[in-house]
C-alpha positions as CSV (number, residue, x, y, z in Angstrom):
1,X,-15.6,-6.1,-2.4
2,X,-12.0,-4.7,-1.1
3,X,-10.2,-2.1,-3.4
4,X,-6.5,-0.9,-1.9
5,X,-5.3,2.4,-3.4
6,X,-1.9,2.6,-3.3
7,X,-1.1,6.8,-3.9
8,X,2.8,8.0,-4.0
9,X,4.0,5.3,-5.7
10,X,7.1,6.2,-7.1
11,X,8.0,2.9,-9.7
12,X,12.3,4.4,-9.1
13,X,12.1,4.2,-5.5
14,X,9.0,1.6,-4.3
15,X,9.0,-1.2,-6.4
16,X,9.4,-3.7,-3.8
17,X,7.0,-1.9,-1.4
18,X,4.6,-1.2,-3.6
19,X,5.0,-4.8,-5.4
20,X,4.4,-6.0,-1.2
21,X,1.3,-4.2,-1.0
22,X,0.2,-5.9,-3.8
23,X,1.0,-8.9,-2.6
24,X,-0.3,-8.8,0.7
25,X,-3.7,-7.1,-0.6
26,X,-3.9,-10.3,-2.8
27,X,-2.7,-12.9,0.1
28,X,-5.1,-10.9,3.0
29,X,-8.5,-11.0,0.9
30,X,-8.2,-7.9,-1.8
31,X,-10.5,-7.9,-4.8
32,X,-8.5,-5.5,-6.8
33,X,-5.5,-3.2,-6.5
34,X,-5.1,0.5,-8.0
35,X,-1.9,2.4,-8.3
36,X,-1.9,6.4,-9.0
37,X,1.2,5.8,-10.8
38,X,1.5,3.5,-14.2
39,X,3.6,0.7,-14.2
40,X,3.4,-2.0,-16.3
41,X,6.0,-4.1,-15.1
42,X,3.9,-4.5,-11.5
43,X,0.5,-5.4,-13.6
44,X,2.5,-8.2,-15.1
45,X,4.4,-9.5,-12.7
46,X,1.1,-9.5,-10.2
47,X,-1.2,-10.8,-12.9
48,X,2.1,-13.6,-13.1
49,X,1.6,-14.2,-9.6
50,X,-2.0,-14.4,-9.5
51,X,-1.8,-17.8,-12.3
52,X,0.9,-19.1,-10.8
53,X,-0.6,-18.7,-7.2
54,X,-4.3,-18.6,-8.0
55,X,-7.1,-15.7,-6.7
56,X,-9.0,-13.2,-9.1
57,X,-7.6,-10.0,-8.0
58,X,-7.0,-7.8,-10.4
59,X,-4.2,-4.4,-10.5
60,X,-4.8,-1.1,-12.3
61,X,-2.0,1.0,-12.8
62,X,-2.3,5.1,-14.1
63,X,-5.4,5.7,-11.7
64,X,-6.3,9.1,-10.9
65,X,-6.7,8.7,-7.0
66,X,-9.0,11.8,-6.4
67,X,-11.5,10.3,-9.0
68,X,-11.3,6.9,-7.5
69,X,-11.8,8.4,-3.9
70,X,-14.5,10.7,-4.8
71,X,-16.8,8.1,-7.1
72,X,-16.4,4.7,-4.5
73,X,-20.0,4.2,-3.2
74,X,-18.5,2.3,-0.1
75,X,-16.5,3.3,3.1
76,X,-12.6,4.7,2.5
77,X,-10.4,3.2,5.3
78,X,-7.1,5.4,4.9
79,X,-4.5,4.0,6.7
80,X,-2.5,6.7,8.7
81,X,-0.6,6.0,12.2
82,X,-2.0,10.0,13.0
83,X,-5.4,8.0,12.6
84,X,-8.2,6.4,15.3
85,X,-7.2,3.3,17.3
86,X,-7.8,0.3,15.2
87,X,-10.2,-1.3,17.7
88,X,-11.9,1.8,17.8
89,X,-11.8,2.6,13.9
90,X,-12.7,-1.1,13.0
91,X,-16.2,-1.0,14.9
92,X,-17.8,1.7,13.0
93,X,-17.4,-0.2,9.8
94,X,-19.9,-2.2,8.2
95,X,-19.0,-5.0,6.8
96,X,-22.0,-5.8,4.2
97,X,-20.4,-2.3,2.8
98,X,-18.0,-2.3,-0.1
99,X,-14.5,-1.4,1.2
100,X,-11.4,0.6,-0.3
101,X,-8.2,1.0,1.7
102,X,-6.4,4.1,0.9
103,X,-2.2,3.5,1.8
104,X,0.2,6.1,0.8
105,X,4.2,6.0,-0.4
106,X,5.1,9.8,0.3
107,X,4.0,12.4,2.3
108,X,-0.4,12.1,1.6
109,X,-2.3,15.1,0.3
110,X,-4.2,16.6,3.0
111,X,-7.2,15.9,1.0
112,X,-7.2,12.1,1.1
113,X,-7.8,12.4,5.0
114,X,-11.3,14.3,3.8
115,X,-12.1,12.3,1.0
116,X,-11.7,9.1,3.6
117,X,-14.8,8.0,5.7
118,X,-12.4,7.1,8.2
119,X,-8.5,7.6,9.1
120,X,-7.3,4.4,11.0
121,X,-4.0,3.9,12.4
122,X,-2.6,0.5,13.6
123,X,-0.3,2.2,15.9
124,X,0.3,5.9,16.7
125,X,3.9,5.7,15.7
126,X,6.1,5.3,11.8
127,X,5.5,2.3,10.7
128,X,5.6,0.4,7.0
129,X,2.7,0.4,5.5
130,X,2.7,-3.0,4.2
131,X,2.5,-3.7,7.5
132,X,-0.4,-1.8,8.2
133,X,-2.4,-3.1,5.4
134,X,-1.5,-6.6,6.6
135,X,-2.7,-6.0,10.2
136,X,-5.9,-4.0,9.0
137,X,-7.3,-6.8,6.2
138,X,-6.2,-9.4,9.2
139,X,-8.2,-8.1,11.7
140,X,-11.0,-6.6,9.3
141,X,-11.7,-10.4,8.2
142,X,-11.5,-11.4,11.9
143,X,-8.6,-13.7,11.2
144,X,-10.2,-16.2,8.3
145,X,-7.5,-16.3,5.9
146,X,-8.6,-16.3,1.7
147,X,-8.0,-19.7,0.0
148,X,-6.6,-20.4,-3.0
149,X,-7.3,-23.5,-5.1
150,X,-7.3,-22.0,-8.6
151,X,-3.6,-21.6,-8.8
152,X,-0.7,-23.7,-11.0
153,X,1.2,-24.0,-7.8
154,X,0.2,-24.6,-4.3
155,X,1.9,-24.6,-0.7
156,X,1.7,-27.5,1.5
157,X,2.3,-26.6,5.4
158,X,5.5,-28.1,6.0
159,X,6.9,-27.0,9.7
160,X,10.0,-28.1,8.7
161,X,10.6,-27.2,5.2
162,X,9.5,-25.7,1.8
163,X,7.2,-27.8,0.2
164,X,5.3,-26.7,-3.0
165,X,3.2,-29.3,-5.3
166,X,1.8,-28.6,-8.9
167,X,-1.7,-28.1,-8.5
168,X,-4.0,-30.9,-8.9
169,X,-7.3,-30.1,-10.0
170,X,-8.4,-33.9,-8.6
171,X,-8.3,-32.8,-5.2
């Protein structure tokens, strides 16, 4: 099971970022999402996305972080660029292990670093952090891309366009 705990998120200022983690948590393998900070208009529209899309991820909003942190019988990944080398970071986990990603919006309270197993950094340098998340669950899964067949809507590859079919449960 992957958690991602989004902390800092400020529903005024990172909607779209914080509605993007959401997103790519879902998209990259995610089995739920928790935000520190309610919103009820990102629980809807990613519960929207999820029927429309398919997958059985599920969002919390109002979380208090510390708690969540503190009572997760898994590892904590928190994604930080002052963390270890991603190839480095990645081979001490163990993947039979329940798994909670820890990204931040503001500045992180020094205590998340503590409360995490491991601080992990996909480069040394600023970068988004929907970024990070997507290079992380990438490489954590080694590559093998979730599928979703449970969804109102599917995408067809199309190298050359946009093509998207009702879903037909007859396939």
């Amino acid at each position: 099971m992957i958690t991602v705990l989004r902390i800092g998120h400020r529903p005024e200022r990172d909607k779209r970022i914080t509605t993007h983690v959401a997103l790519v948590s879902r998209a990259f393998g995610a089995d739920r999402i928790l935000v520190d900070t309610r919103d009820l208009d990102l629980e809807r529209n990613f519960t929207s996305t999820c029927q429309r899309w398919g997958g059985s991820a599920s969002i919390k909003t109002g979380v208090k972080y510390r708690e969540e942190m503190k009572n997760f019988k898994g590892q904590i990944v928190h994604l930080t660029m002052y963390g270890e080398e991603l190839g480095k970071g990645m081979a001490t986990l163990d993947p039979k292990k329940d798994l909670m990603v820890v990204v931040g919006a503001e500045k992180v309270p020094r205590e998340v670093y503590e409360l995490s197993t491991i601080n992990i950094s996909v480069g040394n340098q600023p970068h988004s952090e929907v970024a990070a998340l997507a290079v992380f669950l990438y490489s954590y899964h080694g590559s093998k891309m979730p599928k979703f067949t449970d969804g109102q809507m599917k995408i067809v590859p199309d190298p050359r366009g946009k093509t998207v079919l009702e879903n037909d449960t007859d396939d």
